[in-house]
C-alpha positions as CSV (number, residue, x, y, z in Angstrom):
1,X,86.8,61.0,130.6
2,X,84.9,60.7,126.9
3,X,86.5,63.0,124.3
4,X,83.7,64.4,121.8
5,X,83.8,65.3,118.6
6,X,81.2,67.4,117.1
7,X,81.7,67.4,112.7
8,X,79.7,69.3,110.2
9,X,81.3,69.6,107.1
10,X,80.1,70.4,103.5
11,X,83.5,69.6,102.1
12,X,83.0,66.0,102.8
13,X,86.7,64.7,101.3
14,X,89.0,63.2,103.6
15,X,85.7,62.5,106.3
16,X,86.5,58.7,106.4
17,X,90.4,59.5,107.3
18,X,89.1,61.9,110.3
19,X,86.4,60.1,111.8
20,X,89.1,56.5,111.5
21,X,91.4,59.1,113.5
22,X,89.1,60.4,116.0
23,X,87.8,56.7,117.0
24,X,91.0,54.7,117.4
25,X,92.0,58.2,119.6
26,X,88.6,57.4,121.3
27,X,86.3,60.5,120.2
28,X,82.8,60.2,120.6
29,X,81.3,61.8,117.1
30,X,78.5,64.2,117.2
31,X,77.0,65.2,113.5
32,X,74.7,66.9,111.6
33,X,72.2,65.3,108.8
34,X,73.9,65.3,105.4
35,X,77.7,64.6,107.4
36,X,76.2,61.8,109.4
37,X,75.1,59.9,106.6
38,X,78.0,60.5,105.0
39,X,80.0,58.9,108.0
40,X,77.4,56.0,108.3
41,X,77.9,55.6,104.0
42,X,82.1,55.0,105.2
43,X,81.4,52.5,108.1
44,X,80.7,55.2,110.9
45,X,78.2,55.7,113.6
46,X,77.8,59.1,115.5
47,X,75.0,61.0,117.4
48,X,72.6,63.4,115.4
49,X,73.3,66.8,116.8
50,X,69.3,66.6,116.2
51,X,69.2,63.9,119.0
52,X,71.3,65.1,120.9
53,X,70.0,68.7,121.7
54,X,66.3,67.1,121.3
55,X,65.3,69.8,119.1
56,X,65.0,68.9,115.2
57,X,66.6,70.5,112.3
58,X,64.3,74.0,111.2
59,X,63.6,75.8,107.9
60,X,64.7,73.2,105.6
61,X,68.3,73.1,106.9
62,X,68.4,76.3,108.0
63,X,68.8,76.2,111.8
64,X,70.7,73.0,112.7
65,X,73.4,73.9,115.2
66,X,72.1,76.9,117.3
67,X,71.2,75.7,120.6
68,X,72.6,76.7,123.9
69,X,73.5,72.2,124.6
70,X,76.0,72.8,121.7
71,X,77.1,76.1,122.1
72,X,77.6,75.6,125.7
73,X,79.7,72.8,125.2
74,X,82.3,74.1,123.0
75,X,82.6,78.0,125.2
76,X,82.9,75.9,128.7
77,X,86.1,76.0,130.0
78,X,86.5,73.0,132.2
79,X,89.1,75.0,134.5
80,X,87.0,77.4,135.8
81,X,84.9,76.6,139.0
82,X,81.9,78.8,137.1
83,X,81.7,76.9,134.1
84,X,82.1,73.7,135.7
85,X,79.6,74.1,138.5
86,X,76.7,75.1,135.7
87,X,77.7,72.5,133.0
88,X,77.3,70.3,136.0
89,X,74.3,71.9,137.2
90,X,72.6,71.2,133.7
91,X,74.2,68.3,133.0
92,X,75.8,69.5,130.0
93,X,78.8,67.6,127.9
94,X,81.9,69.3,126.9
95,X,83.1,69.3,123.5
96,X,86.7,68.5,122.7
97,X,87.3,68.8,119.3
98,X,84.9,70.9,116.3
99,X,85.4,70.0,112.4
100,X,83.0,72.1,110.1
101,X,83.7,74.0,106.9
102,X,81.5,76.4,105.5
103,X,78.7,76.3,102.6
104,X,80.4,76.8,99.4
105,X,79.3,80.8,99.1
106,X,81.9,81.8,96.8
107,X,81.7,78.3,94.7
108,X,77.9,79.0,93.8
109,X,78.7,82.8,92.9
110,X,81.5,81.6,90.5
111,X,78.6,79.7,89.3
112,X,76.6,83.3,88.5
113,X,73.3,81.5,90.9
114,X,70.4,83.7,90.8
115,X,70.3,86.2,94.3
116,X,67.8,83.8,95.8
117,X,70.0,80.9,95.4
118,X,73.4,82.5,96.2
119,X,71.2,83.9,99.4
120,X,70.9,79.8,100.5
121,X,74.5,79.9,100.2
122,X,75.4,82.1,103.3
123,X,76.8,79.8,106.6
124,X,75.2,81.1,109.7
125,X,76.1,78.1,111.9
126,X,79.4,77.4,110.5
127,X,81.0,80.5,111.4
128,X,79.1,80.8,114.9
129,X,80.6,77.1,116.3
130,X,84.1,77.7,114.4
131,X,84.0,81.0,116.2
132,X,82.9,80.1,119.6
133,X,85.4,77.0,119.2
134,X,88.0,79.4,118.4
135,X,87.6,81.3,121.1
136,X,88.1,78.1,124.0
137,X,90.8,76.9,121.8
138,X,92.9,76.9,125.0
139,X,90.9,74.0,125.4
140,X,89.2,72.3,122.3
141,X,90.9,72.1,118.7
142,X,88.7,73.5,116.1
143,X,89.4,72.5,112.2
144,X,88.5,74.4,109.3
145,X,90.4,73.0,106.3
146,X,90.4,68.9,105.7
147,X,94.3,69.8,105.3
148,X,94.6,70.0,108.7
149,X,93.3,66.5,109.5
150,X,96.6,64.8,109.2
151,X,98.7,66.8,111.4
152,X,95.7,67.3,114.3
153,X,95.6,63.0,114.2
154,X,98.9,62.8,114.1
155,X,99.1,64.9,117.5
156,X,96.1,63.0,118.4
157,X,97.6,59.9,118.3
158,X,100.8,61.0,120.2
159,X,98.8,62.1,123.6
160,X,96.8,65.3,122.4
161,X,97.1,68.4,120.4
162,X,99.2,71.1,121.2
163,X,98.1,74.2,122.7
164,X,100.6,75.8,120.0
165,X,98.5,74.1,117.0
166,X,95.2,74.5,119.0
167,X,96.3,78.6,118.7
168,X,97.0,78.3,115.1
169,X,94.5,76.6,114.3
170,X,92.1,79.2,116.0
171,X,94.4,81.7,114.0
172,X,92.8,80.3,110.5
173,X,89.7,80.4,111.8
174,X,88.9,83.9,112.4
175,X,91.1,84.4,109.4
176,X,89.0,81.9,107.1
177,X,85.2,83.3,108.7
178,X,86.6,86.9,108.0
179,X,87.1,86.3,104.4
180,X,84.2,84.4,104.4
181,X,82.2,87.0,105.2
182,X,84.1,89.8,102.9
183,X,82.9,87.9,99.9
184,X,79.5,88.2,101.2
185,X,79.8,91.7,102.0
186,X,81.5,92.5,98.7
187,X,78.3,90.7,97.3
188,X,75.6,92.0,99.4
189,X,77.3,95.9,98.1
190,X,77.3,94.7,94.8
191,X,73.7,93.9,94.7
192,X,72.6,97.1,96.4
193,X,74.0,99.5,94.3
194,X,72.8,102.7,94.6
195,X,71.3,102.0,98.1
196,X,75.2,102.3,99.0
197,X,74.8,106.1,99.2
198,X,72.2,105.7,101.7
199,X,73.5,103.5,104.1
200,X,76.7,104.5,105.0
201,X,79.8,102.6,106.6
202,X,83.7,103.8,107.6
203,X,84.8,100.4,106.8
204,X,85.4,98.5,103.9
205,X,86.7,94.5,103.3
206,X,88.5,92.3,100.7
207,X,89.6,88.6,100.7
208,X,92.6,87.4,98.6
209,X,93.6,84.0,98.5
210,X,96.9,82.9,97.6
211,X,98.4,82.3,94.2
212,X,101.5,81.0,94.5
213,X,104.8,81.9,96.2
214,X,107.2,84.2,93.9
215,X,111.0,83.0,93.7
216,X,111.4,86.6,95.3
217,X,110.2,90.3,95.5
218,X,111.6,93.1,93.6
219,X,115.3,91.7,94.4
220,X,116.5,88.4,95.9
221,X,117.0,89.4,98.9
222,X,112.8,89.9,99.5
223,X,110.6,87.2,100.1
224,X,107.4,87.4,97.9
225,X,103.6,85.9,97.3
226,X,101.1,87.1,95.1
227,X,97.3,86.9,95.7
228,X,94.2,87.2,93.6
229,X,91.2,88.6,94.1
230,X,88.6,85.4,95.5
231,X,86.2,86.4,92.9
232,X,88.6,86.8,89.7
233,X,88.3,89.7,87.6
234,X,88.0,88.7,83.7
235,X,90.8,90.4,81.7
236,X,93.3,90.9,84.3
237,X,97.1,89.3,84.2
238,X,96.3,87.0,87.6
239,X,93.7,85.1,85.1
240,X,96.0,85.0,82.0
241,X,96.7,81.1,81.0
242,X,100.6,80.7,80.6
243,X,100.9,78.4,78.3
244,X,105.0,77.8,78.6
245,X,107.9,79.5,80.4
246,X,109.4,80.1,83.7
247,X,107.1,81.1,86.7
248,X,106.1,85.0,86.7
249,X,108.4,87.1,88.7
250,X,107.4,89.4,91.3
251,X,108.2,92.5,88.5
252,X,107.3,90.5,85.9
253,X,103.4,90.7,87.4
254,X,103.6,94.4,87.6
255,X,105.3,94.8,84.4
256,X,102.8,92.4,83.1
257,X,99.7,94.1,84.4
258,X,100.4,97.4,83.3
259,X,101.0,96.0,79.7
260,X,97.3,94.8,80.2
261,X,96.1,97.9,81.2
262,X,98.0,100.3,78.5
263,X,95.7,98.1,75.9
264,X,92.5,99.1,77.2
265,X,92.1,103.0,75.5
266,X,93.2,101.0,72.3
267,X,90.1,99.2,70.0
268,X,92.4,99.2,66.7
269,X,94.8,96.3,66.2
270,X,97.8,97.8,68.7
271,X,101.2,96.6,70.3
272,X,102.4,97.8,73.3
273,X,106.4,97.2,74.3
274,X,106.7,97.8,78.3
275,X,109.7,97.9,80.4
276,X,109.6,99.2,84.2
277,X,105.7,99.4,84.0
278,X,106.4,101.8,81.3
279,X,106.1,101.1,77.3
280,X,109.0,102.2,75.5
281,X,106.8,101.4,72.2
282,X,103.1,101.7,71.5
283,X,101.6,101.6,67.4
284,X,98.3,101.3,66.4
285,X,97.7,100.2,62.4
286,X,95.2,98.7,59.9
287,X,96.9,95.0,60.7
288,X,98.6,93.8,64.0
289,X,101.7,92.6,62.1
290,X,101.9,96.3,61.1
291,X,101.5,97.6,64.7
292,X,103.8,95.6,66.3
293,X,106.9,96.2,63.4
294,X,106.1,99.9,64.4
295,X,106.3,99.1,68.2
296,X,109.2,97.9,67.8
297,X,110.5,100.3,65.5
298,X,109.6,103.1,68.1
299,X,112.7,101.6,70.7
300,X,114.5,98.8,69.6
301,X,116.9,99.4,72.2
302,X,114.5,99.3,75.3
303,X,112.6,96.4,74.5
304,X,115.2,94.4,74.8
305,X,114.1,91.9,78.0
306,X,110.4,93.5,78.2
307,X,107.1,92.4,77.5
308,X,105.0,92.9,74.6
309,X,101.3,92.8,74.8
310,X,98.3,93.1,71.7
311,X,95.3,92.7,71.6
312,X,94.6,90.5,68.3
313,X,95.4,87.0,67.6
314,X,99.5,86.7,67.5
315,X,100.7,84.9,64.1
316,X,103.3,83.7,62.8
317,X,105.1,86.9,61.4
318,X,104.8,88.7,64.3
319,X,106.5,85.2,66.0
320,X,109.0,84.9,63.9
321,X,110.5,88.6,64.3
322,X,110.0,88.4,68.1
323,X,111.5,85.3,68.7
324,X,114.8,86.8,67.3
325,X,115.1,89.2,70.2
326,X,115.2,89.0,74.0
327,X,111.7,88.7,75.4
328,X,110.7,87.8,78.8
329,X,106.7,88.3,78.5
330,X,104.3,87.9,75.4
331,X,100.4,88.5,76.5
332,X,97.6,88.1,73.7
333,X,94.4,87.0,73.4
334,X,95.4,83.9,71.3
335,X,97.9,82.2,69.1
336,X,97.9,81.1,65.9
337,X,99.4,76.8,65.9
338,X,102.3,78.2,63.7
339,X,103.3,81.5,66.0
340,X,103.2,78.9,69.1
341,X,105.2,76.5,67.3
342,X,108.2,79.1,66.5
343,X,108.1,80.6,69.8
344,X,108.1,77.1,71.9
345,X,111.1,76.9,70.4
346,X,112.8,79.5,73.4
347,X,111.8,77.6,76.3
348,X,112.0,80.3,79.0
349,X,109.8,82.6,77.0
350,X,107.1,83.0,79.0
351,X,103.3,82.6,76.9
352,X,100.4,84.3,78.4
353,X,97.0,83.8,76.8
354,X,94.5,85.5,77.7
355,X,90.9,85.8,75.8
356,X,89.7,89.4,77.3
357,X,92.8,91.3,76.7
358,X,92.5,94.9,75.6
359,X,89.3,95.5,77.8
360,X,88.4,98.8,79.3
361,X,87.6,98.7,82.9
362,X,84.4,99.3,84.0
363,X,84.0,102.8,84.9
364,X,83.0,101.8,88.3
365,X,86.4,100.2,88.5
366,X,88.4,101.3,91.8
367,X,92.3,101.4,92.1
368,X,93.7,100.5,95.5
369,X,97.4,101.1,96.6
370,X,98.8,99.7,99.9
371,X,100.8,102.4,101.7
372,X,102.5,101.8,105.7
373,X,99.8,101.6,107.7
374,X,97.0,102.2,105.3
375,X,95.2,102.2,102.3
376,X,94.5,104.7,99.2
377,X,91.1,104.3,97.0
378,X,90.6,105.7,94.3
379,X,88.4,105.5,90.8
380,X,90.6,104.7,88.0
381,X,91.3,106.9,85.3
382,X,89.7,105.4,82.8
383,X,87.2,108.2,81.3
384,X,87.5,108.1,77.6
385,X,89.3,110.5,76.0
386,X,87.4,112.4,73.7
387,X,88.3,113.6,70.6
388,X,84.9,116.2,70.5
389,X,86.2,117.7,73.7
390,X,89.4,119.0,71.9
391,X,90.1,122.7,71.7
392,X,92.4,123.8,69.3
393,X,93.6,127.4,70.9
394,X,96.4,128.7,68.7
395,X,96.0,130.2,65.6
396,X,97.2,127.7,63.4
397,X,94.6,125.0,63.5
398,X,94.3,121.0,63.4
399,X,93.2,119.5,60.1
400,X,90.2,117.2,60.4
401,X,92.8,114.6,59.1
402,X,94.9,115.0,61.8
403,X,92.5,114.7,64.9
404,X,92.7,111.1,65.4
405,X,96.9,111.3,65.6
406,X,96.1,113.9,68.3
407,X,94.0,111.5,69.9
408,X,96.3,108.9,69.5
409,X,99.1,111.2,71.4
410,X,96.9,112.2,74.4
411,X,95.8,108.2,75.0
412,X,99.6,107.1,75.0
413,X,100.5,109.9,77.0
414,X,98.0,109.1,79.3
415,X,99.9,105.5,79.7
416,X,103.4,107.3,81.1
417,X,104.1,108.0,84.7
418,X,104.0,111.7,85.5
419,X,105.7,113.8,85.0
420,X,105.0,112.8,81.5
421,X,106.0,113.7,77.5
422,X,105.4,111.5,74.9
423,X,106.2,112.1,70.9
424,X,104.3,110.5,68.2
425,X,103.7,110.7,64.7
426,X,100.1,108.9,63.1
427,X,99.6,106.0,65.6
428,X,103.1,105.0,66.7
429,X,105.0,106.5,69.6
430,X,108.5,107.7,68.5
431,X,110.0,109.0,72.2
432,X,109.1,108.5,75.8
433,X,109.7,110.6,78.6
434,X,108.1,109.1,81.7
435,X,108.1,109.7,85.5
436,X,110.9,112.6,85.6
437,X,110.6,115.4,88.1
438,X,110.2,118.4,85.8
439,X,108.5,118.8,82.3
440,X,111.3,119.7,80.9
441,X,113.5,116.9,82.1
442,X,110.7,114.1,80.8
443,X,110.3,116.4,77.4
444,X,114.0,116.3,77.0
445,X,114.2,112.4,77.1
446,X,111.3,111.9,74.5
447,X,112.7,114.3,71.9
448,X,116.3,113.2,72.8
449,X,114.7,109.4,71.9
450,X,112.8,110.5,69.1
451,X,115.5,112.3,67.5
452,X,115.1,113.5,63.9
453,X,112.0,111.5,63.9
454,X,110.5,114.4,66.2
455,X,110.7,116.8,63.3
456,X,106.8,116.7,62.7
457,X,105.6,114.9,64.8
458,X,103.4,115.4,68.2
459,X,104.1,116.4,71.4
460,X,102.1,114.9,74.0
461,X,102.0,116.0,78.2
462,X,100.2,114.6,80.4
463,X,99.7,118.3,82.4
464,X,99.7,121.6,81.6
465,X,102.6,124.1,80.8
466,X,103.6,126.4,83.7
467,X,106.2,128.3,81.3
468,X,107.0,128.3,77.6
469,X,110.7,126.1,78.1
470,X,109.0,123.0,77.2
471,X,107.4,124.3,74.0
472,X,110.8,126.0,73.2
473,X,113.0,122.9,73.5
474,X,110.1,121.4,71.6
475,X,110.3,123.8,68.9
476,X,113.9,123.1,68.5
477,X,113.4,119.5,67.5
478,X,111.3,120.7,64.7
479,X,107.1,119.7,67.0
480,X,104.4,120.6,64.4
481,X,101.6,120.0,67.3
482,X,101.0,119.9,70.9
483,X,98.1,118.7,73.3
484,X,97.9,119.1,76.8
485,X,95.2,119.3,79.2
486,X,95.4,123.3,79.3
487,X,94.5,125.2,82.4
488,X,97.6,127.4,83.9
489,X,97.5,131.0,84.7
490,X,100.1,131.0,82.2
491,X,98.1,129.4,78.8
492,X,98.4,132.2,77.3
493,X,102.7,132.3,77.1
494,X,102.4,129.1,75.4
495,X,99.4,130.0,73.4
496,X,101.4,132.7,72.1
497,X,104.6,131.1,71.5
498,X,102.9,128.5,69.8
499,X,101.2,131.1,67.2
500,X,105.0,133.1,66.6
501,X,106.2,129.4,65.2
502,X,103.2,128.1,63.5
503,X,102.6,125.3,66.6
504,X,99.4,124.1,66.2
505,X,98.5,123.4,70.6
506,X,95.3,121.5,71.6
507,X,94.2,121.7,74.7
508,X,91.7,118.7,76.3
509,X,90.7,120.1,79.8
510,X,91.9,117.0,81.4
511,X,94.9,116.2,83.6
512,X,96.4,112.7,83.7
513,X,99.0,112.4,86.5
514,X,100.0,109.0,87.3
515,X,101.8,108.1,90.1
């Protein structure tokens, strides 16, 4: 019995190899236009699926495949009497093997095409016979990816291909089509923008695509990947250029990310020290060498085997005093010849340039976090904070000269998991207390790390005060100031304890948990 082969691919590479396959295994080939004269162009002939359905080619390319000759084909099942009697009743071929990959949607929209071009660019064929194929693959192999050629001929040329690589082949299919068609959708919701609110849907989609495979998740024991977004998102780690160093570790991505991220309140020259997704130093100053010497002036200790991240051009100062510590991560938009020189020179260091870094997010920007089962959505946090929305309540009051170290306090505490205290003094952090269970706990580590340096300095929380405790372990340690977002039944404890010790306390109206 003849063996067909019907082939329609846009990625043309490895055609020849295929069609070589399919003849000397005794396939009849069945093509469409541009693939058939690609196949003639390497020496091969093969039926016009034009021809062979008797019905041309439509709307300039647009209707090639969609006829019931084809479709029917590929859905028969030869073992049931059904199908059989009415192929044979119409005298309809059965196909045995479909090859097509689909129009190069996300290509052209890397390409920024206009909306009528990128239109052009959406398969409706394609997925319909890789679909339908993928459905009969109990009895016809279908091929989506040219890297599955070899091992298909390879079964080919042993007696056939196995029902177990028929099924996973099927298996990329629908996975393949159903990315294939996120990207569109992602797209299509893109360009409607507000017409979102009036057509409403319960469900939502995403395609990632492979990176690479980690070494291993969190610990050695776990097996990790990570994956990145089809369409990649400028200023984020996953399109960083890593310019030497070991491959990026499971934590080292988070760690790395969240180093990207605490940059983004920051417009001044600043240096952020992160360790557990945390920093453990954070300056701002009028020169970058400036701001990272006070970065890492702010904890020495914890920096050691963290990343550092700024967002100016790294030189060769700043080089020279990093490379005599323990690193595992540098991220900055460039640097200098010299600073990559010196740091080359520690070969497991890992480099990551990259150009947008210290980029706020769009504030249309969405978070998502994977839980068992299920997904959480929300916008990011990433409303400015304002230094005009400030309201100093106590009765000793903020000097206009002092605002922006206020401001500088609420935006790092901001950066700290909850619940959260941070201490600062001008634009450098001095103690960090991130992520405990109580206030007082997390205000306790911050001043306890800040130590004498507390003694006038600011005392930043990322919620409000439920009871005067914090304030009075803060007093202690010598506070001048406080900001928090203000808003328990109980303000007016800490207002008041505040005014009996000449605390100035600023309250911004807005809560910053992070989780």
């Amino acid at each position: 019995m003849e063996k067909r082969a019907l082939i329609s691919v846009s990625d043309k590479s490895a055609l020849a190899e295929l069609a070589a396959g399919l003849t000397e295994a005794g396939y009849k080939i069945y093509s469409t236009g541009g693939t058939r004269k690609a196949l003639r162009e390497a020496g091969f002939e093969s039926v016009e699926v034009a021809e062979f359905t008797a019905f041309p080619e439509l709307l300039s390319g647009r209707l090639k495949t969609l006829h019931p000759k084809v479709f029917a084909g590929i859905l028969a099942r030869p073992d049931h009497p059904a199908d059989v009697a009415e192929m044979s009743e119409h005298d309809l071929p059965y196909f045995d093997l479909v090859a097509v990959n689909l129009y190069p949607f996300k290509e052209h929209l890397l390409q920024k095409k206009s909306f009528t071009e990128q239109i052009e660019q959406i398969d409706i064929g394609g997925p319909s016979l890789l679909r339908a194929a993928a459905k009969n693959h109990a009895h016809i192999t279908v091929i989506i990816d040219p890297c599955d050629y070899p091992q298909v001929l390879a079964e080919l040329a042993n007696g056939g291909v196995s029902a177990e690589l028929r099924l996973a082949l099927a298996a990329k299919v629908f996975r393949e089509t159903a990315a294939y068609d996120s990207i569109i959708a992602d797209y299509f919701a893109e360009q409607s923008g507000a017409l979102g609110n009036l057509v409403k849907t319960d469900l939502i989609t995403k395609a990632w695509e492979l990176k690479e495979e980690l070494r291993y998740g969190e610990n050695p024991q776990q097996k990790a990947e990570v994956y990145a977004e089809v369409i990649p998102k400028a200023g984020t780690i996953l399109t960083a250029e890593q310019l030497q160093g070991k491959q990026l570790s499971f934590n080292n991505y988070g760690d790395a990310n969240a180093a990207v991220a605490a940059l983004g309140d920051f417009t001044r020259p600043t240096v952020v020290g992160l360790k557990h997704a945390n920093p453990c130093g954070l300056a701002s100053a009028e020169s970058i060498e400036e701001a990272w010497e006070l970065a890492y002036a702010a904890d020495p200790v914890s920096i050691f085997g963290g990343i550092v991240a700024q967002n100016r051009v790294l030189t060769a100062a700043e080089a020279e005093a990093m490379a005599e510590i323990f690193l595992e991560i540098i991220i900055a938009p460039d640097f200098t010849p010299e600073a990559l020189e010196i740091l080359k020179a520690k070969k497991n260091l890992r480099l990551l340039r990259l150009a947008e870094l210290g980029q706020p997010l769009a504030e249309t920007a969405r978070e998502w976090r994977f839980i068992d089962g299920g997904l959480l959505i929300q916008d990011y946090d990433n409303q400015p904070i304002s230094a005009e929305d400030f309201n100093c309540v106590t009765k000793t009051k903020v000097k206009a000269e002092e605002i922006a170290e206020y401001h500088f306090a609420a935006k790092l505490c901001r950066l700290l998991k909850s619940n959260a205290i941070s201490i600062s003094r001008g634009e450098q952090s001095l103690g960090i207390g991130p992520g405990q269970t109580n206030r007082v706990g997390a205000a306790k580590i911050a001043l306890e790390m800040a130590g004498a340096k507390a003694r006038g300095a600011i005392l930043a929380s990322d919620a409000f005060f439920p009871f005067k405790d914090t304030l009075e372990l803060a007093h202690k340690y010598g506070i001048r100031g406080v900001i928090q977002p203000g808003g328990s039944i109980r303000d007016q404890e800490s207002i008041d304890f505040c005014d009996e010790h000449g605390i100035a306390m600023v309250f911004t109206s807005v809560r910053h948990f992070k989780h």
